[in-house]
N, C-alpha and C positions, 0 to 999 in steps of 0.2 A: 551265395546270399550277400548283401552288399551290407557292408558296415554303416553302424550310426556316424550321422556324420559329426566332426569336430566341429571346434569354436575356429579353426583355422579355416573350414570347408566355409563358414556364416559370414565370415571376415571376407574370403575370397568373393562371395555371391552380390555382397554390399558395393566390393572394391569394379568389378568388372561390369556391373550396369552402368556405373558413371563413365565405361569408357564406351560399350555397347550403346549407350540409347540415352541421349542427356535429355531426351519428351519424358521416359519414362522413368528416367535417375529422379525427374521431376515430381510426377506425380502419382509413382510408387507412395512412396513418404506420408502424401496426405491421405491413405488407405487405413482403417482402425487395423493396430498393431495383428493382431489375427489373423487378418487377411494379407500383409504387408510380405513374409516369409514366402507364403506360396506361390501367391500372383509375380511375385519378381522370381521365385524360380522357374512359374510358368513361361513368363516373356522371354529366361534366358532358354528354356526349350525350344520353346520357336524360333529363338535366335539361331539356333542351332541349325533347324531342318531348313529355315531360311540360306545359310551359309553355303548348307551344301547345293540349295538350289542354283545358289548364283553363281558358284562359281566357275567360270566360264574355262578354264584348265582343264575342267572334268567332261569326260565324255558321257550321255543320256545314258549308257548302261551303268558307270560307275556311278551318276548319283542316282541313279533308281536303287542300284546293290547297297549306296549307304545312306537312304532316305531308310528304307529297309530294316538297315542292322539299325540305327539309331532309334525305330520305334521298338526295337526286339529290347535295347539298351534302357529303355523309359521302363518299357513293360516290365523287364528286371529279368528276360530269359537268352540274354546276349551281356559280355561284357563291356563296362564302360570304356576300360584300357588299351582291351582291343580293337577296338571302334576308334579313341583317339587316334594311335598307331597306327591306325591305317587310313585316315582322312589327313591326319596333318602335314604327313611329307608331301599328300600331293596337291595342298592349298597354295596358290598362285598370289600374286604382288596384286590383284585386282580384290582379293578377300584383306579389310584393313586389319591391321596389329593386334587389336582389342580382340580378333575374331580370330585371331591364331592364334592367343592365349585361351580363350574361352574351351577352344576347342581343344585346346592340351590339356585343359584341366576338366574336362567332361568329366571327369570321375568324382570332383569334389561336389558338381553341381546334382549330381543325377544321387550321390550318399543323400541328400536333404530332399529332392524329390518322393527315395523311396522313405521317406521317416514320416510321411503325412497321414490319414487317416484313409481309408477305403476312399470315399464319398469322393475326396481329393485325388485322390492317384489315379483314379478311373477317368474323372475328365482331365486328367492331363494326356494322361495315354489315351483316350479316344481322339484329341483332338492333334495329337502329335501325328498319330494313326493316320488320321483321314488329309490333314493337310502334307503329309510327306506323300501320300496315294498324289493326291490331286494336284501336288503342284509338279509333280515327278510327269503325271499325263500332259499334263498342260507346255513342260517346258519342251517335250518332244514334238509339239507342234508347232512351237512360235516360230511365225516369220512376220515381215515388215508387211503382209497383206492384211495384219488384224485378228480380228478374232471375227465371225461370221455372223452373227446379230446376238442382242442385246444379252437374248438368256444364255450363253455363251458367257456374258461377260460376267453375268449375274453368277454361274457355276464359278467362274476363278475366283470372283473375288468372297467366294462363301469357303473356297479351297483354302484361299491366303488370309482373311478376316474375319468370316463370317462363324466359322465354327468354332475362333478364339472370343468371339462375343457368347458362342452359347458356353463354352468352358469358363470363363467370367464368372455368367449366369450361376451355372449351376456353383458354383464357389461361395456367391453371392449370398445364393438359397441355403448351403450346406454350413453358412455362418450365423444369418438369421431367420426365426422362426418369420417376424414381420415381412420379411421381402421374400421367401420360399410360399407364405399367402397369393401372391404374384406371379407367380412362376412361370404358369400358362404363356400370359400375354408376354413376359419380360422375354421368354423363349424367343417367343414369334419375333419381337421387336429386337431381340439382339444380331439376330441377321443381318439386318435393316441398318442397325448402328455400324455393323462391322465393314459392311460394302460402302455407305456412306465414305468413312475414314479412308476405306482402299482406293474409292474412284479419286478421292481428292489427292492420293499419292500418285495413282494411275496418269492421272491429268499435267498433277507437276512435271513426274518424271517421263511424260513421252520424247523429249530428244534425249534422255540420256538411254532409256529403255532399244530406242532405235539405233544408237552407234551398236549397240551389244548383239544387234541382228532381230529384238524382239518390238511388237507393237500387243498392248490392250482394248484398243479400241475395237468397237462394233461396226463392221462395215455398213450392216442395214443401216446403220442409223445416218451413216453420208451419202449410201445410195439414195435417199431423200431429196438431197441435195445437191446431187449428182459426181460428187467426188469420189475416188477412188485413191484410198490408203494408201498403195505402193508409190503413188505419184509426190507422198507428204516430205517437203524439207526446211529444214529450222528457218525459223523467222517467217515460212508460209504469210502473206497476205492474201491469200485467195478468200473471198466471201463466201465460196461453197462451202472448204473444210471450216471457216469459222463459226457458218451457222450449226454446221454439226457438233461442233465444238462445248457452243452456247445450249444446245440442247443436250449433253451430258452436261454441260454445270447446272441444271436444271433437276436432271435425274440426281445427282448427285446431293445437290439442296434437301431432295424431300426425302430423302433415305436419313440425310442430320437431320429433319423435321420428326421422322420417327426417334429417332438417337433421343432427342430432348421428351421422345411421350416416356421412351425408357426412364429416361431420369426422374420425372414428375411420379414414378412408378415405387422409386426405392424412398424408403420414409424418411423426412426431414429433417430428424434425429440423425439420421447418418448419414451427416454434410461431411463427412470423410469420402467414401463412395460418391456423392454427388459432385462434389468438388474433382474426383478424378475421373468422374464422365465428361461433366461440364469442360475442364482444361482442352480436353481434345475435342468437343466439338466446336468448343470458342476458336482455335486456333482453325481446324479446318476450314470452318466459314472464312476467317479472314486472309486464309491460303486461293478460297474461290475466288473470292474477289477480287484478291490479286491478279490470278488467271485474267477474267473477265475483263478488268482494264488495260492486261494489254493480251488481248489473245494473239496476237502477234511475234509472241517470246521464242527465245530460239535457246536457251538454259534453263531448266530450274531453278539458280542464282535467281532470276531476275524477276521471278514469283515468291520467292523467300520469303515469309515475312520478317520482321527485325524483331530485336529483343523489346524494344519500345512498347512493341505491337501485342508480345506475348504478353510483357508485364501487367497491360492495362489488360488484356484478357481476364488474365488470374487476377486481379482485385476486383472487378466486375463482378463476374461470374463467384467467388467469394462471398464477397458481401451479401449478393442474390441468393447464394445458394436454398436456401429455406421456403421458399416463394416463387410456385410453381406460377402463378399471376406475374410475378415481374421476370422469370426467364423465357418467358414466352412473348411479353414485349422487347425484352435485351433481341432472343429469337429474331423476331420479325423487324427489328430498326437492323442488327447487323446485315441478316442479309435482302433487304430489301433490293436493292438492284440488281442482283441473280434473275435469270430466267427464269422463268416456268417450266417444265416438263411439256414435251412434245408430242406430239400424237404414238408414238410408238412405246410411252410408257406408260405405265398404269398408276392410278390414284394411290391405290392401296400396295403400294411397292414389297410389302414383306408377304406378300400371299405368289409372288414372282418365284421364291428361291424353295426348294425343296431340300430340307436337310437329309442327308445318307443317314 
C-alpha cells in the first residue's frame, strides 16, 4: 500500500512541472485550487508514459513491458521504486534532465496520485491505461510512410490526447455539480479538443518526428494530391504535399472550433477553467498560422511562436474569458486565414473518433 504523501512529495510535483512543461507550469496555476493538485499530477502521469514512449534507447518490447508496469504503478498493483529502477538506467541523452528526474522520483509523484478520491483515481488510471496501450501499438508501426488515412490519424491522436481531454472532463465534472450538467456533450467535445492540440503538435513537429524514423500524417489525404510520404524532405516546396498540408491545417482548425464550443460549455463563473482551455487553444491557432505562412519550414523553430505572441494571447483571451459572444469573434479574426477542411473530412469532427 503506498504511503500518504509528504509536504516534500507537494514541493517536488510543483518544482518538476516548471522544468517538464513551462505551457502547463503556465496554466496549471490558473485552474481553482481543487483541481490545481490533481490535473498537474495527471500531466506528470502522462509525462511519464510519454517518456517511456519516446525514448528511442528502448526497444518495442521494453517499452510495451514498462508502458505496462507503469499503468500496474498508477493503478497501485505494481511498485513505484521498482518501476523507477528499472526505467531509469536505461533512459538515453535523447530523454531531457527534467525527465530523468521525474522518473527517479516516480514514487513521490504516484504517493499524491494514490491520496485522491475514487472518482479521480479512476480517470487517471483509465487514461494512463488506454494511452500506454495505444501509443505502445502505434509506435511499433511508425515508419516515414505515415499513417494510412485519416481515422488512423484520428485513433493516435485520441491514444496521445484525446482520452486526456476526456480525463480533464471527467475531473471537471467530479469538481462541479454546474459543468457535470454537461457532461454528455463536454465528453463528446473533449475528443475533439484533445486531437485539435495534437494535430497542431503533429504538424509543428513533422521534421523532427521524421529524423527519429516516425511520420503522423495521413497518406489518403496526399493521395489526393498525388504525393506520397516517403518522398517528404525538410524545406519541401512541392505544391502537392502543401496542398495536403493546407488541408490538415484545416482539419485541424475545426477540431479548435469544437475546443472553443467545449469552453462556451464550462460556466463563466469558472474563468479559472476557461482561462486554461482558452490559453491552449489561443496558442494553437497562432502555432497554425505560423504553419500556414510558411508551409515551406524545414524545423519547428521556425513555426514557434514567440513569447510576444503568448503574452498577447493570455491577456486577450483573459479579459474575454466570460463572453462566449466575444470568444467566438477573438475565434474567427485569429484564425481567419486557415483553410477549410477538405473533402475527406467531416463537418461534425467528434462523431469521427470512437472512444475504447
Amino acid at each position: 500500500m503506498t504511503s500518504l504523501p509528504s509536504t516534500e512529495d507537494e514541493q517536488y510535483q510543483d518544482f518538476i512541472l516548471q522544468g517538464v512543461s513551462r505551457t502547463f507550469a503556465l496554466t496549471i496555476p490558473q485552474l481553482p485550487e481543487a483541481l490545481r493538485r490533481v490535473i498537474g499530477n495527471a500531466y506528470l502521469l502522462c509525462r511519464i508514459t510519454d517518456t517511456i514512449e519516446d525514448d528511442n534507447a528502448l526497444t518495442s518490447e521494453q517499452t510495451r513491458h514498462l508502458s505496462q508496469m507503469f499503468s500496474e504503478v498508477v493503478s497501485g498493483s505494481t511498485c513505484a521504486e521498482e518501476f523507477a529502477q528499472t526505467l531509469y538506467p536505461l533512459l538515453s541523452d535523447h530523454t531531457i534532465p527534467a525527465e530523468h528526474d521525474l522518473i527517479k522520483n516516480t514514487a513521490a509523484v504516484i504517493r499524491i496520485t494514490h491520496s485522491f478520491n475514487s472518482t479521480q483515481r479512476a480517470a487517471l488510471e483509465r487514461c494512463v491505461r488506454i494511452m500506454a496501450k495505444g501509443m505502445s501499438d502505434y509506435q511499433e508501426t511508425e515508419s516515414l510512410a505515415g499513417l494510412k488515412d485519416l481515422p488512423a490519424m484520428n485513433q493516435y491522436c485520441y491514444f496521445v490526447a484525446g482520452v486526456v481531454g476526456e480525463m480533464l472532463t471527467e475531473l471537471f465534472c467530479d469538481y462541479s455539480g454546474a459543468i457535470d450538467r454537461h457532461k454528455p456533450q463536454l465528453m463528446k467535445l473533449s475528443v475533439s479538443f484533445g486531437q485539435g492540440l495534437q494535430m497542431t503538435n503533429i504538424l509543428k513537429d513533422i521534421w523532427e518526428d521524421r529524423q527519429r524514423g516516425a511520420c503522423w500524417l495521413p497518406q489518403e489525404i496526399f493521395d489526393q494530391h498525388g504525393f506520397n510520404l516517403i518522398d517528404l524532405t525538410p524545406g519541401m516546396t512541392n505544391e502537392k504535399f502543401q496542398a495536403g498540408l493546407a488541408e490538415l491545417l484545416g482539419i485541424a482548425k475545426n477540431h479548435l472550433r469544437n475546443a472553443m464550443m467545449y469552453t462556451h460549455l464550462i460556466p463563466p463563473e469558472e474563468v479559472g477553467i476557461r482561462r486554461f482551455c482558452l490559453w491552449a487553444i489561443g496558442m494553437a491557432i497562432l502555432t497554425l498560422n505560423k504553419i500556414n505562412q510558411n508551409r515551406g519550414f524545414s524545423e519547428g523553430a521556425q513555426v514557434k511562436i514567440n513569447r510576444r505572441s503568448v503574452k498577447a494571447t493570455i491577456i486577450a483571451t483573459s479579459l474575454l474569458a466570460r463572453y462566449n459572444w466575444a470568444l467566438d469573434v477573438l475565434f474567427r479574426f485569429t484564425s481567419r486565414n486557415l483553410p477549410g477542411p477538405g473533402s475527406l473530412s467531416d463537418v461534425i469532427l467528434t462523431d469521427q473518433i470512437k472512444s475504447p
